[in-house]
C-alpha positions as CSV (number, residue, x, y, z in Angstrom):
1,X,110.8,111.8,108.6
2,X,108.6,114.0,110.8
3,X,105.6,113.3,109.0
4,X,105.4,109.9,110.0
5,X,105.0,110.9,113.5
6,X,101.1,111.5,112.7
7,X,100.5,108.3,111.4
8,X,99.4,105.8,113.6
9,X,101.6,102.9,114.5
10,X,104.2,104.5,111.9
11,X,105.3,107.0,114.7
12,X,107.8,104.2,115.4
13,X,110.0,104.8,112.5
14,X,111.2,108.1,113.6
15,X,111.7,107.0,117.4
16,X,113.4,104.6,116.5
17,X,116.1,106.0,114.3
18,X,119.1,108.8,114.6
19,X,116.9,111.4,113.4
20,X,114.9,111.5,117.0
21,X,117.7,114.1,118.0
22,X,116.8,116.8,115.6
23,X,114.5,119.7,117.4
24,X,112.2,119.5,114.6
25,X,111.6,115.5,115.0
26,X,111.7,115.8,118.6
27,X,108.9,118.3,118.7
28,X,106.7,116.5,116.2
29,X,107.3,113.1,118.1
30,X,106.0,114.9,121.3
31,X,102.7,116.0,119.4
32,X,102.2,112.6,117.7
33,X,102.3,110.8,120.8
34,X,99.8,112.8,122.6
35,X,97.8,112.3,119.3
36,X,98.0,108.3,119.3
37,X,97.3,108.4,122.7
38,X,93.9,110.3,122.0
39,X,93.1,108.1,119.0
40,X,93.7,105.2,121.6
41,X,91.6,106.4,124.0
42,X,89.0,107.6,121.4
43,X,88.7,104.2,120.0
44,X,88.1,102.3,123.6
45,X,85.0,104.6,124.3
46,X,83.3,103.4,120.9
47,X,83.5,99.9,122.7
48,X,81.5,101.3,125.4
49,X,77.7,100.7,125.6
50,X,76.1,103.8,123.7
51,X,79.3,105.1,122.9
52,X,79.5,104.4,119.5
53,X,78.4,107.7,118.0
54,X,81.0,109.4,120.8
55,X,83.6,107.7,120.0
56,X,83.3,108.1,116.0
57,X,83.0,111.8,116.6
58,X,86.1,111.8,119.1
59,X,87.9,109.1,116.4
60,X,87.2,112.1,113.5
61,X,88.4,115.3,115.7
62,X,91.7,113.6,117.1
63,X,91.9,112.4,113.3
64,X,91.6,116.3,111.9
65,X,94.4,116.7,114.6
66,X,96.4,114.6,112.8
67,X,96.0,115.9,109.5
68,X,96.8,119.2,110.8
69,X,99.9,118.1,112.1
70,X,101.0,116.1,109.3
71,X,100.6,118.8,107.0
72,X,102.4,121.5,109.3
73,X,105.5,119.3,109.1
74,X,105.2,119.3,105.8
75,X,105.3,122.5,104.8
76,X,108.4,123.1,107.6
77,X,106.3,124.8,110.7
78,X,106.5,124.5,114.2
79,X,103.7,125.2,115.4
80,X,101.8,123.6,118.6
81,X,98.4,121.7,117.6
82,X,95.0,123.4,118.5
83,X,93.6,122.0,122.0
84,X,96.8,119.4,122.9
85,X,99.5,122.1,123.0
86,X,99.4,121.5,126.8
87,X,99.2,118.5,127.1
88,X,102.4,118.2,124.8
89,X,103.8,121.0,126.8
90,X,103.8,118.8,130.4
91,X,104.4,115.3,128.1
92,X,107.6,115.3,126.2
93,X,109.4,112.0,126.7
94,X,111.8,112.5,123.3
95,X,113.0,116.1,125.2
């Protein structure tokens, strides 16, 4: 169930359900979060003028993010993503 938390819109399953009270859930629902917040945010600044290329480059790092994520709960870890650990750290609403 964690590993829906890094994909997209699908991060609402888990929220939404019992299993938001395990630690495990509740840490990964922290990190995707802060991840669909980026991809959000990504995605608005290739609407800006010139920022097409930006924002494609932005949309493909917060994307390897995800990955990384999805396949650390996967495989059972724990483990705070590269570059949004503190972010995740001062943003934890499912704490």
């Amino acid at each position: 169930m964690a590993a829906l938390c890094y994909l997209n819109v699908l991060i609402l399953i888990p929220a939404c359900t019992k299993c938001r009270h395990d630690e495990f859930v509740k840490f990964h629902l922290n990190q995707g979060l802060v991840v669909l917040a980026l991809a959000t945010v990504c995605a608005c600044v290739g609407f800006l003028p010139h920022g097409s290329e930006l924002g494609l480059t932005l949309t493909l790092l917060v994307d390897v993010l995800s990955l990384v994520g999805l396949v650390q709960t996967l495989r059972g870890l724990k483990s705070p993503l590269p570059g949004i650990w503190r972010i995740t750290r001062a943003f934890h609403p499912f704490n």
